[in-house]
C-alpha positions in Angstrom: 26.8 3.0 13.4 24.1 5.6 12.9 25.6 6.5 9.5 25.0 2.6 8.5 21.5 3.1 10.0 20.5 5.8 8.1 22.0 4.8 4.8 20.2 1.5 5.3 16.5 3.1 5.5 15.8 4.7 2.1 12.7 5.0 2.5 11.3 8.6 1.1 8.3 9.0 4.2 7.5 7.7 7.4 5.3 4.4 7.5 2.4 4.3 9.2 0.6 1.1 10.7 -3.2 1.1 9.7 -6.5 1.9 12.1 -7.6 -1.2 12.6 -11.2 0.3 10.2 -9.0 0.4 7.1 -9.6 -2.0 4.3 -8.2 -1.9 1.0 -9.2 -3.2 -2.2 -6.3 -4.1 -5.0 -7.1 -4.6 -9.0 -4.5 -5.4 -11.6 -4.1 -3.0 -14.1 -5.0 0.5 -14.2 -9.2 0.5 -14.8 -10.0 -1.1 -11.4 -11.5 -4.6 -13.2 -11.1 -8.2 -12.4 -11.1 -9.7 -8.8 -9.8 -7.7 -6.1 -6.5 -9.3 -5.1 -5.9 -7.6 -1.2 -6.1 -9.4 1.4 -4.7 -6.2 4.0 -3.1 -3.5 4.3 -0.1 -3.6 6.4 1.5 0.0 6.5 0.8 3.0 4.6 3.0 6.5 4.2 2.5 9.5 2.0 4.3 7.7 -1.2 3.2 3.8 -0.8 2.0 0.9 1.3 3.0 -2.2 2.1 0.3 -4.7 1.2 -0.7 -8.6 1.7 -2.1 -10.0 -1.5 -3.7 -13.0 -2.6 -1.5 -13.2 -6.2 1.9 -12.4 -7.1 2.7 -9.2 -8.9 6.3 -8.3 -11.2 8.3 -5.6 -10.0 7.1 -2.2 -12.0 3.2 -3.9 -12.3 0.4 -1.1 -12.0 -2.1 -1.6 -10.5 -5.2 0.3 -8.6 -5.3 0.5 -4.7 -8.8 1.6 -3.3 -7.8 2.3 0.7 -11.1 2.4 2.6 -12.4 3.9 6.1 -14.5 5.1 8.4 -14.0 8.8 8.0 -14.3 8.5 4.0 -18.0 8.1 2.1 -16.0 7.0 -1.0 -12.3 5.2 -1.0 -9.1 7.1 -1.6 -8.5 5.8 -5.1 -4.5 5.7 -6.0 -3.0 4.0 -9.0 0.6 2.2 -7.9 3.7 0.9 -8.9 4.8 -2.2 -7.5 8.5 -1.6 -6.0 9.2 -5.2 -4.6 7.1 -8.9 -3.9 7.9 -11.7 -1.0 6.2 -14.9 -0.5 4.6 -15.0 2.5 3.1 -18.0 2.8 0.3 -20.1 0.8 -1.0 -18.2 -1.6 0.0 -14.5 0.5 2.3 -12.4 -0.8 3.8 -9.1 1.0 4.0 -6.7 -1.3 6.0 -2.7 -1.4 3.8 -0.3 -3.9 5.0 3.0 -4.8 2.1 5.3 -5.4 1.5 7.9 -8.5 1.4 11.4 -7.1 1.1 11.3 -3.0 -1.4 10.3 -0.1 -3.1 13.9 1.0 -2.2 14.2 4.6 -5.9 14.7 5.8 -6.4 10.7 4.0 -2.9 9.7 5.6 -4.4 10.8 9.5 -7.4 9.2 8.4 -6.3 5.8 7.3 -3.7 5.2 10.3 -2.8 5.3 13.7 -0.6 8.4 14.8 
């Protein structure tokens, strides 16, 4: 049974649930324009973040995440790679992104709960 577990979780890094101080801010593309599409952040690990939107995105979209809090003056800026996309109700979609490069682990303690 635990070799069905651990084939089942291919995740690359622990997730992490967000301090209840972290925002986030998602733009389409990769120059940060147009509206900001987040709604929250759900979970965040060294290599992506789970995120509820207010728009659809394609699997392999870019797009900018801008994850904000108390302990930062400016945001942790990441560009992404959406990995997967589930309705989640009207007009809320749950959404898996796969970050370029990976969260420093000083921003990572920052952003979440332990």
């Amino acid at each position: 049974m635990a070799q069905v577990e651990r084939e089942a979780n291919r995740r690359g890094s622990r997730r992490r649930a967000p301090k209840g101080s972290t925002k986030v801010h998602c733009y389409r593309g990769l120059i940060g324009c147009g509206s900001d599409v987040a709604h929250a952040v759900l979970d965040i690990s060294e290599t992506g973040a789970s995120l509820l939107l207010k728009a659809p995105f394609k699997v392999g979209e870019r797009m900018e995440v801008n994850l904000e809090s108390i302990a930062h003056r400016r945001p942790v800026k990441k560009m992404a790679a959406v990995i997967w996309c589930v309705p989640a109700g009207e007009d809320r979609y749950v959404v898996g992104v796969k970050f370029e490069g990976v969260l420093r682990y000083g921003d990572l303690n920052d952003l979440t709960r332990m």
